[in-house]
C-alpha positions as CSV (number, residue, x, y, z in Angstrom):
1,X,-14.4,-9.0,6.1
2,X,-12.4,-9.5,9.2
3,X,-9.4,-11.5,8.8
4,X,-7.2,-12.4,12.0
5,X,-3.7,-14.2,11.7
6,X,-1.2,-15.7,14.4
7,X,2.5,-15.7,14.4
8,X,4.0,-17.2,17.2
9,X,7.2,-17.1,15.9
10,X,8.4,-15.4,12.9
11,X,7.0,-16.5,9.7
12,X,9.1,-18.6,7.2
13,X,10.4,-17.1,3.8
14,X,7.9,-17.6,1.1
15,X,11.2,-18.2,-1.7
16,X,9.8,-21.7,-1.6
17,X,6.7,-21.2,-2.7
18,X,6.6,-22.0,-6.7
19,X,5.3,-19.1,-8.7
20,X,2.4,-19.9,-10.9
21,X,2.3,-16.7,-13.2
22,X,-1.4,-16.0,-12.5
23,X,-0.7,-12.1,-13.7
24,X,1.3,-12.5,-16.1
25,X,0.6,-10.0,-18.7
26,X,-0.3,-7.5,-15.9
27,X,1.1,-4.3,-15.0
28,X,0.9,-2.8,-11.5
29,X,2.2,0.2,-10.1
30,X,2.8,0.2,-5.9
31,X,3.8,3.4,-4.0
32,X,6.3,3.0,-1.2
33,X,7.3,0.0,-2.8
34,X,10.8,0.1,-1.7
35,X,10.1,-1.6,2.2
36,X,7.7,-3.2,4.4
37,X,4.3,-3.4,3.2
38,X,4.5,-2.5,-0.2
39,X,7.8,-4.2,-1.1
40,X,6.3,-7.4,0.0
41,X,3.3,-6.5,-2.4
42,X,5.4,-6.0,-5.1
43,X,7.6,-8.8,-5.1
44,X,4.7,-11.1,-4.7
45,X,3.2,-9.1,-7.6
46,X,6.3,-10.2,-9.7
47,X,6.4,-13.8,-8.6
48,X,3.1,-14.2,-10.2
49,X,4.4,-12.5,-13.0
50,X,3.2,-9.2,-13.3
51,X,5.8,-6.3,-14.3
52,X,5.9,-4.2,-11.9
53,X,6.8,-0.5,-11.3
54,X,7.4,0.9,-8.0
55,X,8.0,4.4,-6.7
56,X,10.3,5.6,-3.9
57,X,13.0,8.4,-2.1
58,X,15.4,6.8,-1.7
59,X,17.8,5.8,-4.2
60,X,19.6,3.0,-2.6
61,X,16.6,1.5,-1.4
62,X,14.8,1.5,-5.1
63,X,18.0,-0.1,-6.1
64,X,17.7,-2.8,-3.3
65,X,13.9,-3.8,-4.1
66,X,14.3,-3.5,-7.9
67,X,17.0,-6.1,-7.8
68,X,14.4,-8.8,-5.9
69,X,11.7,-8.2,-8.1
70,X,13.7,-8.3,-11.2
71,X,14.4,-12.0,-9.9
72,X,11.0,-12.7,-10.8
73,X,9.6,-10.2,-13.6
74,X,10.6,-6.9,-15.1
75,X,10.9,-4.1,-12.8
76,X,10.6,-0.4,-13.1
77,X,11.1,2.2,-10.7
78,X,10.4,5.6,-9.9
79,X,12.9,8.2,-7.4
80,X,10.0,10.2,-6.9
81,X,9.2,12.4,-3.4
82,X,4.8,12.1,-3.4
83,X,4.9,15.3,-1.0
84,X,5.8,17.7,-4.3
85,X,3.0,19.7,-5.9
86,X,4.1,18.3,-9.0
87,X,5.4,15.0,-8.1
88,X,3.1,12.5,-9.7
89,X,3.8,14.1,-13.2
90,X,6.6,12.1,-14.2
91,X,4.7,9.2,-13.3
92,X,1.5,9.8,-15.3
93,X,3.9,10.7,-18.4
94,X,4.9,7.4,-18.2
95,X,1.5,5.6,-18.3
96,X,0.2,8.1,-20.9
97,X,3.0,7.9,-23.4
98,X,2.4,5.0,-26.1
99,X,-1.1,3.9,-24.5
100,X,0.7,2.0,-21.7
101,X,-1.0,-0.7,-19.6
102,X,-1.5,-0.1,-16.4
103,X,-3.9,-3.0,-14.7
104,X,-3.3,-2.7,-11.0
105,X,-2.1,0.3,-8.6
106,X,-1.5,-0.1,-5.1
107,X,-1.5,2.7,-2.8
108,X,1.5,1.0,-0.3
109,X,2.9,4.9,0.6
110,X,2.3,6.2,4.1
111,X,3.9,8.4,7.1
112,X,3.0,8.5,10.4
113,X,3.7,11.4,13.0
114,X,3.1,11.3,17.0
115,X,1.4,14.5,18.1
116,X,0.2,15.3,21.7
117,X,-2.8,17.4,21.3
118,X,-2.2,21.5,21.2
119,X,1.5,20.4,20.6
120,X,1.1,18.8,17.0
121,X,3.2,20.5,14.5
122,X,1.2,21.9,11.3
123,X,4.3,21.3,9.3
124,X,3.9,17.7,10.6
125,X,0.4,17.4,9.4
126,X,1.0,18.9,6.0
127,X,3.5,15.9,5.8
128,X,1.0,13.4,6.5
129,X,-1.7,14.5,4.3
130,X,0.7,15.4,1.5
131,X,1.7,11.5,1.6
132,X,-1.6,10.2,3.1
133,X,-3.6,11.6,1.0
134,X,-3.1,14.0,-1.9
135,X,-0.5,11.5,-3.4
136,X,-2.9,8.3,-3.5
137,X,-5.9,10.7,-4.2
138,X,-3.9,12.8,-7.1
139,X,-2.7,9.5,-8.7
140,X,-5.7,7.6,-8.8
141,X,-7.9,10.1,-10.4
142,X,-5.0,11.1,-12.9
143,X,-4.5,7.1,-14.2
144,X,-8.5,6.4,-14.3
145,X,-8.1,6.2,-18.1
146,X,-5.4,3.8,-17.8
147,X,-7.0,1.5,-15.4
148,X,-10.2,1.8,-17.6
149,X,-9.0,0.4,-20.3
150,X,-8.2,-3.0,-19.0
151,X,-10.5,-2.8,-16.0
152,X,-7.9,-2.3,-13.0
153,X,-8.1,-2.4,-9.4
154,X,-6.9,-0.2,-7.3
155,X,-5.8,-0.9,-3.8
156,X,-5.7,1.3,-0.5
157,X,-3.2,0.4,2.2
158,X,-5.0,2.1,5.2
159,X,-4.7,1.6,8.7
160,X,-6.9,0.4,11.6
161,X,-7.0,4.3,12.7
162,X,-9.3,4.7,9.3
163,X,-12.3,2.8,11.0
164,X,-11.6,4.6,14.5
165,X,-9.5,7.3,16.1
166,X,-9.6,6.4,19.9
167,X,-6.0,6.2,20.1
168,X,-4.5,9.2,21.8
169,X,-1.2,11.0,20.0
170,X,-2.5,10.1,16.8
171,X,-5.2,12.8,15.6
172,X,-3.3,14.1,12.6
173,X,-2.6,10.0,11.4
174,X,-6.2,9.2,12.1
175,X,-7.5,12.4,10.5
176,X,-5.6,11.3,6.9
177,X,-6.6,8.0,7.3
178,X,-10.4,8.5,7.5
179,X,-10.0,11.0,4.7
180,X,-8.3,8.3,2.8
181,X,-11.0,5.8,3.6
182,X,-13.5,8.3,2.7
183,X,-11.6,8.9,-0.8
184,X,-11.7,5.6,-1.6
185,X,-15.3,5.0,-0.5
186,X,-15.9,7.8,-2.9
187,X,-14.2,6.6,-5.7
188,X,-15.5,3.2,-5.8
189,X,-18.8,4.6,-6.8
190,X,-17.5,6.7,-9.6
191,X,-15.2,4.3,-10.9
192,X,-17.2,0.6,-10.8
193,X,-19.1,1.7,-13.4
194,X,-15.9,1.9,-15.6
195,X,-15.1,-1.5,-14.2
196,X,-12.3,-0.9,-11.8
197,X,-12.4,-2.1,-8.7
198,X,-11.3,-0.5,-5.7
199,X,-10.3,-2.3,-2.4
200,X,-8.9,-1.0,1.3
201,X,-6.9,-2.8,3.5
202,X,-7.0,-2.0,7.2
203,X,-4.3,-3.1,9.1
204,X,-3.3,-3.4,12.4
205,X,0.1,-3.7,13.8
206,X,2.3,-4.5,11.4
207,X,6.0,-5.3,11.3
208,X,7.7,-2.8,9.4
209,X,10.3,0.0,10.0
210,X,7.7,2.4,10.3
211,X,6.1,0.4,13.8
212,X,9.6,0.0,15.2
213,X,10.1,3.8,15.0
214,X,6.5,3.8,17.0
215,X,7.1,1.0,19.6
216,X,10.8,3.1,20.1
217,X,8.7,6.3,20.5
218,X,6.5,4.4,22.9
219,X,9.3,2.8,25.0
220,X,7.9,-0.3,24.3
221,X,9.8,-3.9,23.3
222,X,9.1,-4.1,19.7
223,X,8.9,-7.6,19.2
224,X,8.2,-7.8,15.2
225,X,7.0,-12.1,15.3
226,X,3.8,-11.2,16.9
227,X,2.6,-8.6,14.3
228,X,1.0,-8.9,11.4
229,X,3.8,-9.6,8.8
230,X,3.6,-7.9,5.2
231,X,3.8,-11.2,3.6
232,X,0.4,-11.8,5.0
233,X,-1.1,-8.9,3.5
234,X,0.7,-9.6,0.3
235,X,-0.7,-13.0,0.4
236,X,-4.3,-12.3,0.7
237,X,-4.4,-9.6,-1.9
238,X,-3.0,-11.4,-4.3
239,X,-6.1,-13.9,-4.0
240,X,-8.2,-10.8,-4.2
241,X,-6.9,-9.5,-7.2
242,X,-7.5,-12.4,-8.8
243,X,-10.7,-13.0,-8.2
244,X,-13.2,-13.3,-11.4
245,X,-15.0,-9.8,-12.4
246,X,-18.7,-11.0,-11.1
247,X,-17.1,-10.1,-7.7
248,X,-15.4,-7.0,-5.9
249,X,-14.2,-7.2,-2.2
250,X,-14.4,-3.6,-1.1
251,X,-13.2,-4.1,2.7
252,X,-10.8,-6.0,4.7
253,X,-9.6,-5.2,8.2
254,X,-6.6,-7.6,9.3
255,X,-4.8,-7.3,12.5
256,X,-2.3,-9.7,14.4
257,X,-3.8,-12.4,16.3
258,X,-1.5,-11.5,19.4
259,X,-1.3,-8.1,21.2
260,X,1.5,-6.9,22.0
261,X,0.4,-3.7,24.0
């Protein structure tokens, strides 16, 4: 499923659009929820009524994105650093203690680091797959029972550098992103036949903080209106998710409808 959007000039707010409750009752869990991507995810997850719980470092930050999606339904959040050993323990706790729901999880989380050939750091790539990959692997496979129990999805926010690595200073970021692509390919077979559905995005350019540290890097204009927005990938997986149980999307690469390099 290729999906292609334009935006000319920066999108409007979607605060005018009505929510509808179409999850209410639902109860989703989305890593780096805190900004870009998976904030956007997560308050459009609450505007359709869904209680949502969302992880992140930074304290002021979790405070900042709680307080939107607490306009809309009940927020929980985590302070949690995924690049721990033992970081995802507090979070299964949670979702083990007193049979707790959990209906949707979205892997949002993800670093990126530049590396020019024989100079990439090691301590750099550790970072990456640490966050890339162990975290949204670790997590999945530890909340199965949870998302079994009321037939869940699970969501993958991967990048365009899953489906190909042509792109030069990127071979650690495109090495974690094809292993998370290939984790989630993998998954899908073991965990459809316990009804859970399991989906990857692959995005191209999108504007968030993490592309504006890479356009800076680049010494390139970062001009954020013609990139993909994260209000357009919140947007279609909502429709997605709530698509009737005869049907799983497995695939869908998105990518702004103007270059701009």
């Amino acid at each position: 499923m290729n999906v292609k959007t334009a935006h000319p000039v920066p999108p409007l707010s979607i605060d005018h659009i009505q929510p509808n409750g179409r999850l209410r009752g639902r109860v989703a869990l989305v890593t780096g929820g805190t900004s870009g991507i998976g904030r956007a995810i997560a308050v459009a997850l609450a505007r359709e009524g869904a209680r949502v719980c969302i992880i992140g470092r930074s304290d002021i930050r979790l405070a900042d994105a709680s307080a939107e999606i607490n306009r809309f339904a009940e927020c929980k959040v985590f302070q949690v650093d995924l690049t721990g050993p033992d970081s995802h323990k507090r979070i299964i706790e949670h979702f083990r203690q007193d049979g707790s729901q959990l209906d949707i999880l979205v892997h949002s989380a993800g670093v990126v680091r530049i590396d020019v050939g024989a100079d990439g750091q090691m301590a750099d790539f550790d970072f990456q797959y640490a966050i890339n990959v162990r975290a949204p692997y670790v997590l999945t496979k530890q909340l199965q029972p949870m998302l079994a129990a009321g037939r869940g999805q699970v969501v993958f926010i991967n990048s365009s550098a899953g489906l190909t690595a042509k792109q030069p200073e990127l071979t650690q970021y495109a090495a974690t992103k094809h292993s998370l692509r290939a984790i989630a390919d993998s998954l899908r077979e073991e965990l459809n036949p316990k009804g859970i559905r399991v989906l990857t995005f692959y995005l191209g350019r999108t504007a968030t903080r993490l592309q504006e540290a890479l356009y800076r890097q680049h010494g390139v204009t970062y001009r954020p209106e013609l990139l993909l927005q994260p209000s357009d990938v919140a947007s279609l997986l909502i429709d997605v998710l709530l698509l009737p149980a005869t049907a799983e999307v497995t695939d869908i690469s998105m990518r702004p409808m103007f270059k701009s390099y």
